[in-house]
C-alpha positions, 0 to 999 in steps of 0.5 A: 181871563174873561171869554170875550170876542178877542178870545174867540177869535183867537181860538178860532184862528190858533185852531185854523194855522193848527189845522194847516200845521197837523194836515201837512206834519208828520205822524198828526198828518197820517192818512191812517189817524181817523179824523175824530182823533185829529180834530180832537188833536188840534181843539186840545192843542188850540185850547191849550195854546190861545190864551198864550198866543192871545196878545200876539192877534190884532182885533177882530177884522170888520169885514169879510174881505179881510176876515178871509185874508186872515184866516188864509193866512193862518192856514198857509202859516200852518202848512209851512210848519208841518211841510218843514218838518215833513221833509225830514222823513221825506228825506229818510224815504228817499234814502230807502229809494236810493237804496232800493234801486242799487240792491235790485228792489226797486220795482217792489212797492208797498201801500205807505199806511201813513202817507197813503202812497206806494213806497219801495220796500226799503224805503217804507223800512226807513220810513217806518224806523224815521218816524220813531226816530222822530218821535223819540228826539222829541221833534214834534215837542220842536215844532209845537215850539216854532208854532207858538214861535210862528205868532212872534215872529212871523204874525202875518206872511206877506210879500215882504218875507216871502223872500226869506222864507223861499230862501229857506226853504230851497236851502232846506230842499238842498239839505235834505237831499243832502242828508238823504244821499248821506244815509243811502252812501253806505248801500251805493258804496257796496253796490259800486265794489260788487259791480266792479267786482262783477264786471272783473268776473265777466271779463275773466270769465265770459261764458259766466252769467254775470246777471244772474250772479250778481243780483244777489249779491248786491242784495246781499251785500246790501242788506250786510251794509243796511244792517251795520248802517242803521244805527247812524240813522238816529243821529242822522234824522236828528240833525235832520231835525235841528236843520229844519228848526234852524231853518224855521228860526232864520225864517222867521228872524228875517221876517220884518 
């Protein structure tokens, strides 16, 4: 195929909703990958992908106002991909949080490497584990999928499927929230029975230091339920995933 201006354009705008996608999604968006590495990233994908998603771009905009229209678009296309996928690790991180405030590790914060933002200790943990989880279901093979699937469906946002796409997105939220307090159920239930367990103890005997006693064991006791729960992480933040992608298809199915 002859490197003509179409071509051109093409591979600048694939290279813009690109940029947006990596800036916002995980692992590619991590504040710790250097910037080479990242454009480097995106031209390789945009390159690989331009000649695929060529017959899908209208012609090349005559003048600036609608040159700008469109590359705004393809930057906020991108962002919407990567947010969406983010979420899910947003959800495990939330679920180490969870747990940090029923096991007494609340105030202990660490620096994320990836997200650049203080996390709880558990929650950092989740995190981490989330992120190979992640990569090792192949998610982000998905979301290279639903990139290429984003210039068939959904070419151009506009205020015809902003409705859509906000009502998969709140739905989206609702989910993962969802999802966050499945993973952390199994720590909250151990703290619920140490507290009652606890506050017996108290009642039987008063004169014992029942705070003293029982920050320990909650840790404990938490950490014993962490431990036997994280195999279910992995079928956890797979579903994660397959929710994110069916959200991005009814997104991008109801677009007109």
């Amino acid at each position: 195929m002859p490197l003509d201006t179409i071509t051109i354009f093409t591979f600048f705008l694939v290279f813009v909703r690109c940029s947006g996608m990596m800036i916002a999604a995980p692992v590619f968006g991590a504040a710790n990958l250097p910037v080479m590495i990242r454009v480097f990233i995106t031209v390789a994908l945009s390159m690989a992908m331009t000649f695929a998603v060529r017959p899908n771009v209208g012609a090349v905009p005559q003048d600036m106002g609608e040159f700008l229209l469109v590359v705004g678009n393809e930057a906020l296309s991108g962002l919407l991909i990567g947010a969406f996928f983010s979420l899910v690790l947003h959800a495990v991180s939330m679920a180490g949080a969870i747990v940090d405030l029923q096991m007494g590790l609340g105030l202990s914060q660490v620096m994320n490497p990836v997200t650049g933002v203080p996390v709880s200790v558990i929650g950092q943990f989740k995190y981490m584990l989330g992120l190979m989880v992640f990569l090792q279901v192949d998610a982000h093979h998905l979301m290279l999928g639903a990139f290429l699937q984003s210039y068939q469906s959904l070419p151009t946002i506009s205020t015809e499927i902003a409705g859509p796409i906000q009502e998969s997105l709140v739905a989206l939220l609702g989910q993962m929230t969802l999802l966050a307090l499945q993973m952390a159920a199994p720590v909250a239930a151990v703290s619920i029975v140490v507290d009652a367990a606890l506050g017996l103890v108290n009642r039987a005997v008063p004169q014992m230091q029942v705070f003293l006693v029982g920050m320990p064991a909650k840790t404990i006791m938490g950490m014993i339920a962490l431990s036997i729960s994280i195999p279910a992480l992995v079928g956890t933040v797979q579903s994660g995933v397959e929710v994110v992608a069916d959200g991005l298809t009814l997104a991008f199915r109801e677009a007109p």
